[in-house]
Every structure is written in C-alpha cells, then in structure tokens.
C-alpha positions, -999 to 999 in steps of 0.1 A, spaced: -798 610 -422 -772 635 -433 -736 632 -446 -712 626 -419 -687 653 -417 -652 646 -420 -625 662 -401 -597 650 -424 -591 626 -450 -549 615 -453 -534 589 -468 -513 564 -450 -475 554 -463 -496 518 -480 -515 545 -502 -546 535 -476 -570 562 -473 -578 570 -434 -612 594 -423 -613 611 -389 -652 621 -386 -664 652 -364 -688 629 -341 -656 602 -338 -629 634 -325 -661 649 -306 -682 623 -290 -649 603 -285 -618 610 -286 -614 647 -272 -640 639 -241 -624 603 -237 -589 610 -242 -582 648 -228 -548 641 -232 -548 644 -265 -551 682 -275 -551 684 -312 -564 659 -341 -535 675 -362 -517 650 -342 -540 618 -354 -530 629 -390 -493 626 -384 -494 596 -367 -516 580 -393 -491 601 -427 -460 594 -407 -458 570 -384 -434 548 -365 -447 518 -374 -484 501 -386 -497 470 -367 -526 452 -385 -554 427 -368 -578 410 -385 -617 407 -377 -644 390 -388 -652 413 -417 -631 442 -410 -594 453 -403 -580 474 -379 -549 495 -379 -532 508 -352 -507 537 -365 -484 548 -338 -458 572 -334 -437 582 -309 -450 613 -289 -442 639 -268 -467 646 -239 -451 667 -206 -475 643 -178 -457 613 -193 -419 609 -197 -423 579 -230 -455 577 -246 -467 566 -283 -500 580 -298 -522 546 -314 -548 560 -335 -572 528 -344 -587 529 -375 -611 502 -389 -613 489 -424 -642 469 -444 -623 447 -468 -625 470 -493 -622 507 -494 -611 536 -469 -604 531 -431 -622 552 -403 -610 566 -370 -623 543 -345 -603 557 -311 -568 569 -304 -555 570 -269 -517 569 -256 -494 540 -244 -461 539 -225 -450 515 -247 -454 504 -286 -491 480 -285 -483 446 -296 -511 434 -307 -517 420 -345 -491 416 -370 -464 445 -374 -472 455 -415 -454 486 -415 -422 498 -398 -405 535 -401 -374 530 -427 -341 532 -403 -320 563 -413 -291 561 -433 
C-alpha cells in the first residue's frame, strides 16, 4: 500500500496541523459536493476561518472550520470543512459541504477576533 497523497498540508490559527488527501477531495468531496469548485477554498476556511467548533468522539476529534462564503445559487452560505483528529497528532479532511447557517454542533473553541 502506497503513501497517500496529500493535496495540502495548512496549519490552523491553534497551531493544528490539517491534511486534505487526493482520494478525500476526489472520491468525496468534488463528486459529493459540486458546489464546491476549488479546495483552495478548504485551505482558507481551515488558515482563516470564522470560527472552530470542536466535538468529541470516542477516540477522535472532529473540527468543523467554517467561514463565511460566497456562492451565486445561495444568497448566505458558510463552507464547514470537517476534519478528524486522533488524540494526538495532525487532523485529516473528512468532508466539507455548505450550510445556510453557522452548524451548532460541539463546543465553539475558536471564534474570528472582532475588528478594532
């Protein structure tokens, strides 16, 4: 079995490491979610998002970055891109789709600094 091949590797604003991997934007996210064009976009929302909501598994975390967006077919719309973490070490791309409105699930962690 060969190494997976990664898209991108970014860094959250926790100092997180986040992986979007070829098969996950292939198999997944571009066939599942047409709506979303680019994974350029997946990167911003993960670097620079609006706010970071956190739930916790079993034996894993998962993230949910989101960031405002602008998509022509809907008039509000925030970009989630999931990512899961093992307790330890970097997070992986699970799924990004959009919302009308910000997800509420888990624990808000991480919220956009208000401007001054």
């Amino acid at each position: 079995m060969g190494v997976p091949d990664v898209i991108w590797t970014v860094t959250d604003p926790q100092g997180r490491p986040v992986t979007l991997l070829d098969s996950t934007w292939r198999d997944h996210i571009a066939t599942g979610h047409p709506e979303i064009r680019d994974h350029e976009s997946l990167s911003r929302a993960v670097t620079d998002p609006d706010a970071i909501r956190e739930e916790v598994l079993d034996t894993t975390v998962s993230r949910k970055y989101v960031r405002k967006a602008t998509v022509p077919e809907f008039s509000s719309t925030h970009l989630v891109v999931a990512a899961t973490f093992e307790r330890v070490g970097p997070g992986s791309v699970a799924t990004a789709y959009l919302m009308r409105r910000q997800p509420n699930q888990g624990i808000e962690i991480w919220k956009r600094p208000a401007p001054k």
